[in-house]
C-alpha positions as CSV (number, residue, x, y, z in Angstrom):
1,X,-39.8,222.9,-8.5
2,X,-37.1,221.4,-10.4
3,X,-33.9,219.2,-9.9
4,X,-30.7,220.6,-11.5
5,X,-30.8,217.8,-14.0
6,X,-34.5,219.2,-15.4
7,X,-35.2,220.9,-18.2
8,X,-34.6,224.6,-18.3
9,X,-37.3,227.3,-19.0
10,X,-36.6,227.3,-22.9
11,X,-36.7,224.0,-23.4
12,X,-40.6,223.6,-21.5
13,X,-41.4,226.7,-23.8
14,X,-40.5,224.7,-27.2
15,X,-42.5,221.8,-25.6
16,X,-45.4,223.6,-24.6
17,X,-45.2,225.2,-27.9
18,X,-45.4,221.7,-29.2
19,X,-48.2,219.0,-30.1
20,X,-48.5,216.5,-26.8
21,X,-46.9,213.7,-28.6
22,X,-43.8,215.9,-29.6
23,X,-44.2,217.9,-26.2
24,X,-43.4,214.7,-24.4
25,X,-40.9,213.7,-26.8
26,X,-38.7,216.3,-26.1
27,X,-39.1,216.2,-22.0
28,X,-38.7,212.4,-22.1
29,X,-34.9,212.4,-21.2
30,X,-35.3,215.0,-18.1
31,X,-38.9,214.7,-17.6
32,X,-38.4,212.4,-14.0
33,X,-36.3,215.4,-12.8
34,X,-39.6,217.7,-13.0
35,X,-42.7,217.6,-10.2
36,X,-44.4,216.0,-13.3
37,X,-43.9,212.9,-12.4
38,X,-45.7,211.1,-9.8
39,X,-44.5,211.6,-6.2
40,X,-43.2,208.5,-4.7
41,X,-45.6,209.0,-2.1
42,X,-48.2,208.4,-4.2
43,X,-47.1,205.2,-6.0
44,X,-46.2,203.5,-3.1
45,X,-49.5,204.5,-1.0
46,X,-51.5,203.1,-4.4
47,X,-49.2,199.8,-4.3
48,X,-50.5,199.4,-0.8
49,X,-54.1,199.2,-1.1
50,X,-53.5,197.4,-4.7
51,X,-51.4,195.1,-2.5
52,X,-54.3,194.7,-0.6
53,X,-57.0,193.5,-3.1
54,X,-54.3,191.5,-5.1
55,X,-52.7,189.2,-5.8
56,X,-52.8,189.9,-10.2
57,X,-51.9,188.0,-12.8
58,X,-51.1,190.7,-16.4
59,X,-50.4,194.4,-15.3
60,X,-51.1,197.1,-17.5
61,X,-50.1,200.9,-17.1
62,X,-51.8,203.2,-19.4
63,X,-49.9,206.4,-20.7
64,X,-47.1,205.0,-18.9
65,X,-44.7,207.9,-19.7
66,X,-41.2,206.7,-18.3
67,X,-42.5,203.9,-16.3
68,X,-43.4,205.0,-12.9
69,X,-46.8,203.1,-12.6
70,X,-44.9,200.4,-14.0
71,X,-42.7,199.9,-10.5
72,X,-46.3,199.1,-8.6
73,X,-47.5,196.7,-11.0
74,X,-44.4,194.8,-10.5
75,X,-44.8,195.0,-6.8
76,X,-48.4,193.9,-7.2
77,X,-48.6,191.5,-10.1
78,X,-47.7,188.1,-10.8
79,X,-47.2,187.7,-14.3
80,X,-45.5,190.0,-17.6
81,X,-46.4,193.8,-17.7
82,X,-47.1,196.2,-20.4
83,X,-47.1,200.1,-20.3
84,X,-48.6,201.7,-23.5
85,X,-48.3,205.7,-24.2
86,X,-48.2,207.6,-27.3
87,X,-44.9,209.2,-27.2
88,X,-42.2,207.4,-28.6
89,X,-39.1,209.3,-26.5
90,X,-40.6,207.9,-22.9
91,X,-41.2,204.8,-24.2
92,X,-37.6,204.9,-24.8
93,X,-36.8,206.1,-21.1
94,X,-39.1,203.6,-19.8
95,X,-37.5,200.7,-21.9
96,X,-34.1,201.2,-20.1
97,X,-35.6,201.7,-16.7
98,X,-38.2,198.3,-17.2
99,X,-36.3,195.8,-19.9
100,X,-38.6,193.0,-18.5
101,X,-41.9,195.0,-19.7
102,X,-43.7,194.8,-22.9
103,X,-43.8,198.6,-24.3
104,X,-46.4,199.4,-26.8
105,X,-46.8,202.5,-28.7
106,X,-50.4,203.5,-29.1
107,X,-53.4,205.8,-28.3
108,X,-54.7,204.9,-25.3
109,X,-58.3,206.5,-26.7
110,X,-57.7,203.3,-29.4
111,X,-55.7,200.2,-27.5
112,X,-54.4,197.4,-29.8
113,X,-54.5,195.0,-27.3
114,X,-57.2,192.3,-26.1
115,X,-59.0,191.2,-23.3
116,X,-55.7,189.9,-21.5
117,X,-55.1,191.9,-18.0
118,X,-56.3,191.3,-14.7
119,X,-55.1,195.2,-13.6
120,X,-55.0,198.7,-15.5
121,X,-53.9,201.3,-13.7
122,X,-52.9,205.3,-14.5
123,X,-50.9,208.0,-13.1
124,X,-51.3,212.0,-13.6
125,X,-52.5,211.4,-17.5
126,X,-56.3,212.5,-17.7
127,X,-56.0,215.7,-18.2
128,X,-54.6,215.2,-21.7
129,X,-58.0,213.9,-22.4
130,X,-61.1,216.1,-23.3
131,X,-64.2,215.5,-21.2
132,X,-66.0,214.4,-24.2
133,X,-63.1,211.8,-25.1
134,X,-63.2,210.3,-21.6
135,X,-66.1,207.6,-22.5
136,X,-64.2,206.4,-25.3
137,X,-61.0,205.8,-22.9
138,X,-62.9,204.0,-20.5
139,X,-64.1,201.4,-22.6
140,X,-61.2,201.0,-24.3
141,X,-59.8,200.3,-20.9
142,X,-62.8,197.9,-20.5
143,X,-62.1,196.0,-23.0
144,X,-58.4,194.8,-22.4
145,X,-59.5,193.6,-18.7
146,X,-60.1,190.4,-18.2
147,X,-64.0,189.3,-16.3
148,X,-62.9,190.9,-13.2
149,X,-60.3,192.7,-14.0
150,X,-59.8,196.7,-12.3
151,X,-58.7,199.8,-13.3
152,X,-57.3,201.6,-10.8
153,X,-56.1,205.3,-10.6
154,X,-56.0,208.2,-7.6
155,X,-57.4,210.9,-7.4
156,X,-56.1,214.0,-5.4
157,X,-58.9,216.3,-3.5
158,X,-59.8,219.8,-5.5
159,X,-58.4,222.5,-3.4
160,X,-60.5,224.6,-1.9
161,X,-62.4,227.6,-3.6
162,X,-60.5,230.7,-3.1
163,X,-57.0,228.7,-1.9
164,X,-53.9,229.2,-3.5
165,X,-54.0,226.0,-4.9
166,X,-57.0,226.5,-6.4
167,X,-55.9,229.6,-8.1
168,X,-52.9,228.1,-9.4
169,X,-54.9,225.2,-11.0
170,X,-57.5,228.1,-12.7
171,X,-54.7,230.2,-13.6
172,X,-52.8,227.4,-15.5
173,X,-56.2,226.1,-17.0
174,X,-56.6,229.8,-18.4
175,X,-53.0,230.1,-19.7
176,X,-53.7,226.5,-21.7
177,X,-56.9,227.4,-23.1
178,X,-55.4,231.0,-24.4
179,X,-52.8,229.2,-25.7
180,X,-54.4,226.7,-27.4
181,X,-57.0,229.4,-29.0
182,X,-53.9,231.3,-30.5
183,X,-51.4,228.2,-31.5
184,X,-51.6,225.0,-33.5
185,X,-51.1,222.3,-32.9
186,X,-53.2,222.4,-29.3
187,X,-51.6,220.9,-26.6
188,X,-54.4,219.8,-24.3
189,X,-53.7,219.8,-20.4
190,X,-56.5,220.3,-18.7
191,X,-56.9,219.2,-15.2
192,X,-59.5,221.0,-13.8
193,X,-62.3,219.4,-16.0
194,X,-61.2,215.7,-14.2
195,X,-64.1,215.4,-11.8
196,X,-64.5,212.2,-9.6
197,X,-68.1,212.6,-9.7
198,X,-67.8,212.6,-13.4
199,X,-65.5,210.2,-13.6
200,X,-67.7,207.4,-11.5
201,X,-71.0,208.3,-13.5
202,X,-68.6,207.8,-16.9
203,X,-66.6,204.3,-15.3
204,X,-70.8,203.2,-14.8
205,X,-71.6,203.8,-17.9
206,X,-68.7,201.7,-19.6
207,X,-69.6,198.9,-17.7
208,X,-67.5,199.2,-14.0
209,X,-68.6,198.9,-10.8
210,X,-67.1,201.3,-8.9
211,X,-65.3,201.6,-5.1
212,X,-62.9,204.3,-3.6
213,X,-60.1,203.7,-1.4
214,X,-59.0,206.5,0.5
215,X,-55.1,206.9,0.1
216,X,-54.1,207.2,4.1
217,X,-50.6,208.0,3.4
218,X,-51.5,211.6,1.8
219,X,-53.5,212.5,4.9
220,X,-56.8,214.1,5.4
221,X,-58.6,217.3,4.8
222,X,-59.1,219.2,8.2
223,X,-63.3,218.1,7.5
224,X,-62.4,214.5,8.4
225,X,-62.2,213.6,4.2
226,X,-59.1,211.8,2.7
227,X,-56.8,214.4,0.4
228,X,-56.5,211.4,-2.1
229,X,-58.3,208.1,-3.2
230,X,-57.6,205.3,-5.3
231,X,-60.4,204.7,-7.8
232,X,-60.7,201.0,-8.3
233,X,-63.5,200.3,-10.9
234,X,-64.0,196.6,-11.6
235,X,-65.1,194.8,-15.0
């Protein structure tokens, strides 16, 4: 699961040990040599259909880690682009990788920025929110766009009950919640809880109009249905 360069087994202990902010902190310099990060597949299948509903003027990536949603706003936007995320050490990875962007450290549940952006988009960072904090992130994202703007983000297909994929993902959701019932500070991961029809009724709510795009480049289930979409939801 992990390049050479990665971070070993102790390391990911002290960081899972860790609060999320300081958690990401200490993966920052080795985290894009862990499946963490966002397949390349994915990025460039999102760029397409972005490409596709573009052009953009402002670009924003939200929880941008070290920058890889960062690479398809600059594919798909015309003007400067800004990645925000809470964690100081993958700002700093993302700074070396993307010296043209503007890099702002902040929570994305409270954005210091203003209604400036024609795009938003997000990669692999909703499961460090709680359900119940979900509502507040959405209208934050609201609230930077621009009349018209989108926030766009895919969404992979839940596996199947009873697949090993599906296992894995209730496994891992128990080992967080055990550890976060024992340890302090929590470190909240929890992906399971992210569910698209959720998701839509919460995007309605803060004001977006929603559409799915289905993400042709991951494939499709053997029932006909794409194995990812691109949520676009439109101010």
């Amino acid at each position: 699961m992990f390049a050479p360069q990665g971070p070993t087994f102790r390391e990911l202990t002290v960081q899972a040990l860790s609060s999320v902010e300081r958690g990401y902190d200490l993966l920052a310099p080795k985290f894009d040599h862990t499946p963490f990060r966002t397949p390349e597949v994915i990025l460039d299948s999102v760029a397409r259909v972005l490409d596709g509903l573009g052009p953009f003027g402002r670009g924003l990536d939200l929880c941008c880690g070290t920058g890889a949603g960062l690479d398809v706003l600059d594919k798909v936007c015309q003007e400067r682009v800004t990645g925000v995320d809470i964690s100081a050490g993958m700002l700093a990875v993302a700074a070396r990788a993307h010296p043209e962007a503007d890099l702002v450290r902040a929570d994305a549940r409270a954005l210091p920025l203003g209604p400036e952006y024609d795009l938003a988009v997000s990669f692999g960072a909703f499961g460090h929110f709680l359900p119940g904090e979900r509502p507040r992130l959405f209208a934050q994202t609201y609230a930077a766009l621009r009349p018209g703007g989108r926030f766009a983000f895919p969404v992979v297909a839940p596996a199947r009950p009873g697949s090993p994929g599906h296992l894995a993902m209730l496994g891992f959701d128990a080992v967080m919640r055990v550890r976060n019932a024992l340890w302090r500070p929590p470190f909240v991961m929890y992906y399971r809880g992210f569910g698209l029809a959720d998701v839509r009724r919460e995007l309605t709510a803060a004001g977006f109009s929603v559409d799915l795009h289905a993400l042709e480049e991951l494939g499709r289930r053997t029932d006909g249905s794409p194995r990812a979409r691109l949520v676009v939801a439109t101010k």
